[in-house]
N, C-alpha and C positions, 0 to 999 in steps of 0.2 A: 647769646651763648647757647649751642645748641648739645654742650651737654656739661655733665661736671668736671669742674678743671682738678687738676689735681690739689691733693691737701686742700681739698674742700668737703667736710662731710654733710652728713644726711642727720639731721636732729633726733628723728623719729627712729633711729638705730641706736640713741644714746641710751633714751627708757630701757629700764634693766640690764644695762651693762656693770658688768659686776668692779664692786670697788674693792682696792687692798691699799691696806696701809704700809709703810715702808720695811716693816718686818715680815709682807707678802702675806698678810695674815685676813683673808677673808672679813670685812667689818661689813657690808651690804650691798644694795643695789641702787641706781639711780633710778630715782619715781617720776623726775621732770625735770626741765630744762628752763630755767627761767630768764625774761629777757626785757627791756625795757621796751618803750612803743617806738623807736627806733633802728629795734630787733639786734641790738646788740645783748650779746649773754650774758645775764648780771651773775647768775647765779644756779646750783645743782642742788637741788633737793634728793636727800639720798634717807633712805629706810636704814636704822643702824639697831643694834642692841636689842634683837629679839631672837629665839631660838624657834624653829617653823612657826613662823607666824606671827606668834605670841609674845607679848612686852615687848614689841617692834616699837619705834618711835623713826616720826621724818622728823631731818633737819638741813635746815638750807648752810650751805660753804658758796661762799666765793669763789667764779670761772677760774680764777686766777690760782686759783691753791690746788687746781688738778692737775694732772701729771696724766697725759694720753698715748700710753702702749699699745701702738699699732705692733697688727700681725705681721710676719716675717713674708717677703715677695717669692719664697721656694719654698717646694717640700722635696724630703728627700723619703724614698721607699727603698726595701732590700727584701728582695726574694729569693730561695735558695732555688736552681734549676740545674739539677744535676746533670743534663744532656749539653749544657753550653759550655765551649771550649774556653778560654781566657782573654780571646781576643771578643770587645765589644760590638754588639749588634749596629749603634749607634753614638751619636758623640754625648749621648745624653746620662751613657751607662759606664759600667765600669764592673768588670767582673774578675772576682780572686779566684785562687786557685783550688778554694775547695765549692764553685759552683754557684757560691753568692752573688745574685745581680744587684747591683745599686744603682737605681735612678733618679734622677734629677730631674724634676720638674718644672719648672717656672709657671708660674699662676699671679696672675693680680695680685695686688693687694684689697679686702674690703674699702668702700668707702665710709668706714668710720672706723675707731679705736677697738682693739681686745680687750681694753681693761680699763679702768681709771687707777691711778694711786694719789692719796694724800699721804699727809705727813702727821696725823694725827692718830693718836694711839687709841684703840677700844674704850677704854676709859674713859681718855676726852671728848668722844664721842657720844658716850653713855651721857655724859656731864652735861652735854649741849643743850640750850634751851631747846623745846620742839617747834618745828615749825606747824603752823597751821594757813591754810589760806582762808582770806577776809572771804563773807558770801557779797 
């Protein structure tokens, strides 16, 4: 393979990708990526229930209980250019009649997710045993 295939991500992108629970509601970040010695991914160790820093605790969820929000493959930009007429520079624009340009972009997507979400509430969160790793 002489490079990444698509919907193949990068592990080392996951570490502090920020988690939200189903009411979008910021609970933490991923601290590590855990996998068995056959490097399948058992599990996500995430930081929950501290405020900067402080009364943080890690706890390990299940690969399977995440929900991975890749970013969108465009972006769109609008700048006002009072010199340009209504008809578009290119097929990538579009411009109204009081000067605004719109443009459309297309760009990759990253290869890894914007976000994680679970299903579990701050609470239950709070509630989770903590994890620790064996030395």
């Amino acid at each position: 393979m002489s490079q990444a295939e698509s919907g193949k991500w990068r592990t080392f992108k996951l570490k502090g990708l920020n988690v939200y629970n189903a009411d979008n509601e910021h609970i933490g970040d991923i601290r590590e990526v855990l996998q068995d010695r056959g490097g399948k991914i058992e599990a996500v160790v995430i930081g929950v229930g501290g405020f900067l820093g402080l009364g943080e605790h890690d706890i390990a969820l299940p690969y399977d209980e995440f929900q991975w929000v890749e970013q969108g493959s465009s972006t769109t930009a609008s700048t006002t250019d009072t010199n340009r007429t209504t008809t578009p520079a290119n097929p990538n624009e579009s411009v109204s009649t009081t000067g605004t340009v719109t443009r459309t972009t297309n760009v990759p997507g990253p290869s890894y997710p914007e976000r994680a979400v679970i299903k579990l509430t701050k609470e239950e969160l709070k509630a989770a045993p903590p994890f620790k790793f064996s030395d």
